[in-house]
C-alpha positions as CSV (number, residue, x, y, z in Angstrom):
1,X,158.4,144.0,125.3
2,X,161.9,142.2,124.1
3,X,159.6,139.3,122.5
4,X,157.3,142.1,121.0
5,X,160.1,143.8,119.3
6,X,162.1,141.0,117.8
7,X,158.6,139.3,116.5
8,X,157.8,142.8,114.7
9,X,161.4,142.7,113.1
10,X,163.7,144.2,115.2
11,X,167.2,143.6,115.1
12,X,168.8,145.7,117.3
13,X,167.8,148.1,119.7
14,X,169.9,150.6,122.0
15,X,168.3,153.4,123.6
16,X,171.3,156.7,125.2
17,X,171.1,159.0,127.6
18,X,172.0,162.1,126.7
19,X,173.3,163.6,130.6
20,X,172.8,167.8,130.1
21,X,169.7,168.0,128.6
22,X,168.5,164.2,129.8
23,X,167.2,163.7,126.3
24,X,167.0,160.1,125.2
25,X,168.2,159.0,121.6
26,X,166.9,155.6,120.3
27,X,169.0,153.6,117.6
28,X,167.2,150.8,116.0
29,X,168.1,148.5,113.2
30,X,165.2,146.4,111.7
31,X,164.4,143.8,109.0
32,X,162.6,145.5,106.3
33,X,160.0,143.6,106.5
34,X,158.8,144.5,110.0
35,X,156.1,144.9,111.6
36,X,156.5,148.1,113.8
37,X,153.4,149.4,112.8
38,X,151.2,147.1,115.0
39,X,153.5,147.1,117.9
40,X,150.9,150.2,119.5
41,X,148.3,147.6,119.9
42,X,150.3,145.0,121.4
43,X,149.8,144.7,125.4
44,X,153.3,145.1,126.0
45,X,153.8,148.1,124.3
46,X,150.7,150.1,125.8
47,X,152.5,148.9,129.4
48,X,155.9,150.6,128.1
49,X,154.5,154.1,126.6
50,X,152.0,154.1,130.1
51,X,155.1,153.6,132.0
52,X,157.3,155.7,130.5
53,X,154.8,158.3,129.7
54,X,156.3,160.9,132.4
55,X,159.6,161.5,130.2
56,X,158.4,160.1,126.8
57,X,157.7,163.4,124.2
58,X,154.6,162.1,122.8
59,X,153.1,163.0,119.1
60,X,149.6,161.5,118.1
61,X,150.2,159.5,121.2
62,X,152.9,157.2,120.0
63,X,157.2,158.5,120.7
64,X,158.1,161.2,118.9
65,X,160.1,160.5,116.1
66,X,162.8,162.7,114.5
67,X,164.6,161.2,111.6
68,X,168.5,162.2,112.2
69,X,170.7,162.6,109.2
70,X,173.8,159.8,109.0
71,X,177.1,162.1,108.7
72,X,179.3,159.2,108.9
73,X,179.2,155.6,108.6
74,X,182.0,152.7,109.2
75,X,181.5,149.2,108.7
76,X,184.2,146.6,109.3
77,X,184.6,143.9,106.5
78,X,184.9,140.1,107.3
79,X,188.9,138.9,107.7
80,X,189.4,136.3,104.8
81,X,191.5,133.1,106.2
């Protein structure tokens, strides 16, 4: 699944537990060229949504998806030497 990701054009990937409500909240940076779309019919990706079917919320079987709106961002600059 790893090599999957990073050849459709994923960068970075963290997935959080959220504890009370055991919700799970995906953060994903990609190139914006990627290839996500075709990641369903990859082998490795059917294994992953069969496996984690019991507490993935499913729409049109693929994750649901909710956009979140960004109320804060920070990004360090590079030190000059």
């Amino acid at each position: 699944m790893r090599q999957a990701l990073l050849d459709a054009g994923v960068l970075h990937y963290e997935i959080h537990l959220e504890p009370q409500s055991l919700l799970l909240f995906a953060i994903m940076v990609r190139r914006k060229d990627h290839t996500m779309d075709h990641l369903p019919q990859h082998p490795a990706w059917q294994r992953w949504q069969k496996y984690m079917a019991d507490i993935l919320i499913q729409d049109n079987g693929l994750p649901k998806r909710v956009p979140l709106q960004r109320m804060f961002e920070m990004q360090a600059k590079a030190l000059s030497r």
